[in-house]
C-alpha positions as CSV (number, residue, x, y, z in Angstrom):
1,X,-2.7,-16.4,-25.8
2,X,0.5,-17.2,-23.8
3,X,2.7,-14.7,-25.8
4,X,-0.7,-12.1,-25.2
5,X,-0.3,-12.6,-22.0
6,X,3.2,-12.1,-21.7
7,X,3.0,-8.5,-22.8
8,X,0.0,-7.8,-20.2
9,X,2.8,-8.5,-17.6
10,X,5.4,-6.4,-19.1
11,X,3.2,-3.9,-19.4
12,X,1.9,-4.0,-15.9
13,X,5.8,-4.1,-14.6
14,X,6.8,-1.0,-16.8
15,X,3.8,0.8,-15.2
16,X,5.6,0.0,-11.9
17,X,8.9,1.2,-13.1
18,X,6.9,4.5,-14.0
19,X,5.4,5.1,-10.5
20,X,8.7,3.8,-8.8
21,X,10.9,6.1,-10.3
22,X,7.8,9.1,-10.0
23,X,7.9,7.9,-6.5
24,X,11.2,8.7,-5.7
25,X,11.3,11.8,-7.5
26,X,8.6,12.9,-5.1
27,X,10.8,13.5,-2.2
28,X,12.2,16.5,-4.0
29,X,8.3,17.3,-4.2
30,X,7.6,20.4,-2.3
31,X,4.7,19.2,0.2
32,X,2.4,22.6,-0.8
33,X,2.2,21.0,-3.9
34,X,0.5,17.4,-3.2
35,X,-3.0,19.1,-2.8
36,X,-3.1,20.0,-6.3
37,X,-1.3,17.0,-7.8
38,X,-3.8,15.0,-5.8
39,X,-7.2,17.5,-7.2
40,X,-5.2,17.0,-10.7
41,X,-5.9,12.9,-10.8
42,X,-9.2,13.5,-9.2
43,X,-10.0,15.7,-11.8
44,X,-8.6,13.1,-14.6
45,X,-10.6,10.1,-12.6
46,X,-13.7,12.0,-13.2
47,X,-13.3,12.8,-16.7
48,X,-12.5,9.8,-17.8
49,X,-16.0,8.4,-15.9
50,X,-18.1,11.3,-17.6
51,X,-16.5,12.4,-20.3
52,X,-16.7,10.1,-24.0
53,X,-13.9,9.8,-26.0
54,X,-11.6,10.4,-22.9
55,X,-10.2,7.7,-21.9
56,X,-7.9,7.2,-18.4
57,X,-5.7,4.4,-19.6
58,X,-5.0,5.9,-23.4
59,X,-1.1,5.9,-23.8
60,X,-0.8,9.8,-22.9
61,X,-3.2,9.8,-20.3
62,X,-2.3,6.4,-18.1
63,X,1.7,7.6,-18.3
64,X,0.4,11.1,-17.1
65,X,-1.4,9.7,-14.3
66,X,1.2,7.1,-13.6
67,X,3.3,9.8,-13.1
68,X,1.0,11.6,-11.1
69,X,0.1,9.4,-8.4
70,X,3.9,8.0,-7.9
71,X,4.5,11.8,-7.0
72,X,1.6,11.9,-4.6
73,X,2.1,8.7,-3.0
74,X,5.9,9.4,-1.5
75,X,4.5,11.8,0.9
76,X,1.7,8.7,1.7
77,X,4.1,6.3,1.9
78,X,6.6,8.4,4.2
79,X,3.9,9.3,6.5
80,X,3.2,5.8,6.8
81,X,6.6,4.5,7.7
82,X,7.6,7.7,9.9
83,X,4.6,6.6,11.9
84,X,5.4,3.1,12.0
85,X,8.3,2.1,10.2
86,X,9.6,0.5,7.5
87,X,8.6,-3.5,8.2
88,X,5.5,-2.8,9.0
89,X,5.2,-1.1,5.2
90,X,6.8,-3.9,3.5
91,X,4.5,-6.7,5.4
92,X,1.6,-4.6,4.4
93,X,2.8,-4.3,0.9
94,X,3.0,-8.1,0.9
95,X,0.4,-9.1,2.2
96,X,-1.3,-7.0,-0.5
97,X,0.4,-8.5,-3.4
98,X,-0.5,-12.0,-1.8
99,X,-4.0,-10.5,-1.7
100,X,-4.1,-9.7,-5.4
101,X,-2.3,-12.3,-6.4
102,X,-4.8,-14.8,-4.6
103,X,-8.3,-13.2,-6.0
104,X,-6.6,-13.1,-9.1
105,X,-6.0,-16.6,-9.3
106,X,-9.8,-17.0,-8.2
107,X,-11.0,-14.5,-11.1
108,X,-8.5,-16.7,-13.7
109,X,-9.4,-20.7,-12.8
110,X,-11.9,-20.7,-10.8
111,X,-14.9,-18.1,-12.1
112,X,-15.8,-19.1,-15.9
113,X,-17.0,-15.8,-16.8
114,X,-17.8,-12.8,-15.1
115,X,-17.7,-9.9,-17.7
116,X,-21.6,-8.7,-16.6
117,X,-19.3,-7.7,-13.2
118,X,-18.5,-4.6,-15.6
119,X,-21.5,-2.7,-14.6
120,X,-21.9,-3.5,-11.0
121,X,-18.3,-2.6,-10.5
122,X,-18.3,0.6,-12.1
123,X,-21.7,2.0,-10.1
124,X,-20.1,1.0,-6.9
125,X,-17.2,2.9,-8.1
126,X,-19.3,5.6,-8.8
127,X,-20.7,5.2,-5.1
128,X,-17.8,5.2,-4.1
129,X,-16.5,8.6,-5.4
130,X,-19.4,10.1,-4.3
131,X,-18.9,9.1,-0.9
132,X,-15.4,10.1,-1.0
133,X,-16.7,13.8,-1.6
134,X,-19.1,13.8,0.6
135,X,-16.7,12.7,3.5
136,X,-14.3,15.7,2.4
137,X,-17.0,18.2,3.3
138,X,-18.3,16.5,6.7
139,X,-15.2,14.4,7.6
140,X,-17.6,11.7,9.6
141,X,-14.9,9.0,10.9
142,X,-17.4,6.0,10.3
143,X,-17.5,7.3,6.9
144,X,-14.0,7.4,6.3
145,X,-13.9,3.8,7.3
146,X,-16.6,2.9,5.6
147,X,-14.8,4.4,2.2
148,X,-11.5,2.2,3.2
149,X,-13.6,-1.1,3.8
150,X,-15.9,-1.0,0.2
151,X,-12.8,0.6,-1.8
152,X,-10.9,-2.6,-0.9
153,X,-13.6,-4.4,-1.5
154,X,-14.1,-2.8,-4.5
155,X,-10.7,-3.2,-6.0
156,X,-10.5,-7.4,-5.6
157,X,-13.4,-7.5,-7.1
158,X,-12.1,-5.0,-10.4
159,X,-8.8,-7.6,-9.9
160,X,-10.7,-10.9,-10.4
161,X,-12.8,-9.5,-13.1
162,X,-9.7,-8.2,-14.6
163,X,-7.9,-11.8,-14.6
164,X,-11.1,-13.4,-15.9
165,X,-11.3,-11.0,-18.9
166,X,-7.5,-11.8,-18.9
167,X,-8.5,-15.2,-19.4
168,X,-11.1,-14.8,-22.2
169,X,-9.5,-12.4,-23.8
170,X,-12.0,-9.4,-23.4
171,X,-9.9,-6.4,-23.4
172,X,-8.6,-3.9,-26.3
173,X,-5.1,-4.1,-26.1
174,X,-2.0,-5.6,-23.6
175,X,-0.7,-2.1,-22.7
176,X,-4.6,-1.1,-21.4
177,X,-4.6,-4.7,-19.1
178,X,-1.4,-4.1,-17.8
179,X,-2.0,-0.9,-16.5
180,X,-5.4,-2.2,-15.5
181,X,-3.7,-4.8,-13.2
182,X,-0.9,-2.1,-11.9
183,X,-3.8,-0.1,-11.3
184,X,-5.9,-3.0,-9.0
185,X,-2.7,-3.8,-7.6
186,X,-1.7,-0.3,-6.0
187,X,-5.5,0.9,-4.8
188,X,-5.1,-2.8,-2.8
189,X,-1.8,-1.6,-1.4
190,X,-3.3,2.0,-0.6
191,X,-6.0,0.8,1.0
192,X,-4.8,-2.0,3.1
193,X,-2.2,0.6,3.9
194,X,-4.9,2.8,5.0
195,X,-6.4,-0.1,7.1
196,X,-3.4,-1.2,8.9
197,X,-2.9,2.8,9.7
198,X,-6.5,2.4,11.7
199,X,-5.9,-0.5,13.4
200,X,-2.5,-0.4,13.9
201,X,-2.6,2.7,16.0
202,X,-4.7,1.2,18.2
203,X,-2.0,-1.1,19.6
């Protein structure tokens, strides 16, 4: 189980490696094309919800989509620090791994098992896509807020259940946790990022 576990970790650090190096790459990024990178992982999110036998964190797809969001993210991530600056990003950034790292301690040794979460995370995820598109069409504030708050909310909970299935081993393969966890990891990061952007301008 340890040595199992062991590759979970390298394979969520190789993810990062992916979307670090995708990040930096997307300086040279022309800005006209974020829009479309950004529709293409929509596009890929929603497939893989709807769609059987297509599945998000296959080998092709998950390095695709790795790939994809690293590129997107440099523009979110320069935007953030241009408007604040480059401490502030770093704190948030840590306080969101100690975030994840905290809930998934809680989903490891402290919940026994939790795999019925499955359903009731994935129809608030659903919820929380549809929300998403209806706030592109009306762009209500509240909303937006709203959307930041439960997607958070959402994503601690995917990480504990994620840790507890760690734990008793209810997952395919270590490649599909470890992106898994890379993926709970940076949608904690976004999202707090998005937070701190609300609040922080308020100061």
């Amino acid at each position: 189980m340890i040595k199992d576990h062991g590759r979970v970790w390298l394979f969520f650090m190789y993810y990062w490696i992916i979307f670090g190096i995708a990040t930096y790459f997307g300086q040279f990024l022309p800005p006209e094309w974020r829009p479309t990178l950004s529709m293409t992982i929509f596009i890929i999110i929603m497939i893989s919800l709807f769609v059987r036998g297509f599945n998000r964190s296959g080998p092709v797809i998950s390095h695709i989509y790795a790939i994809l969001i690293g590129l997107v993210s440099y523009g979110t991530f320069e935007g953030f620090i241009n408007q604040f600056d480059e401490r502030i990003f770093y704190q948030v950034v840590l306080i969101s791994v100690i975030v994840f790292v905290i809930f998934g301690i809680t989903g490891y040794f402290l919940l026994k098992d939790i795999s019925s979460w499955g359903r009731y995370l994935f129809a608030g995820l659903l919820v929380l896509i549809l929300a998403t598109i209806v706030n592109f069409f009306v762009g209500l504030d509240w909303l937006a807020f709203g959307i930041t708050v439960f997607g958070l909310l959402l994503y601690i909970g995917y990480t504990m259940y994620d840790f507890n299935r760690m734990k008793n081993r209810k997952y395919r393969n270590a490649r599909v946790m470890g992106f898994n966890l890379f993926m709970d990891l940076l949608l904690i990061i976004k999202r707090m990022l998005q937070l701190y952007r609300r609040f922080g301008n308020r100061r």
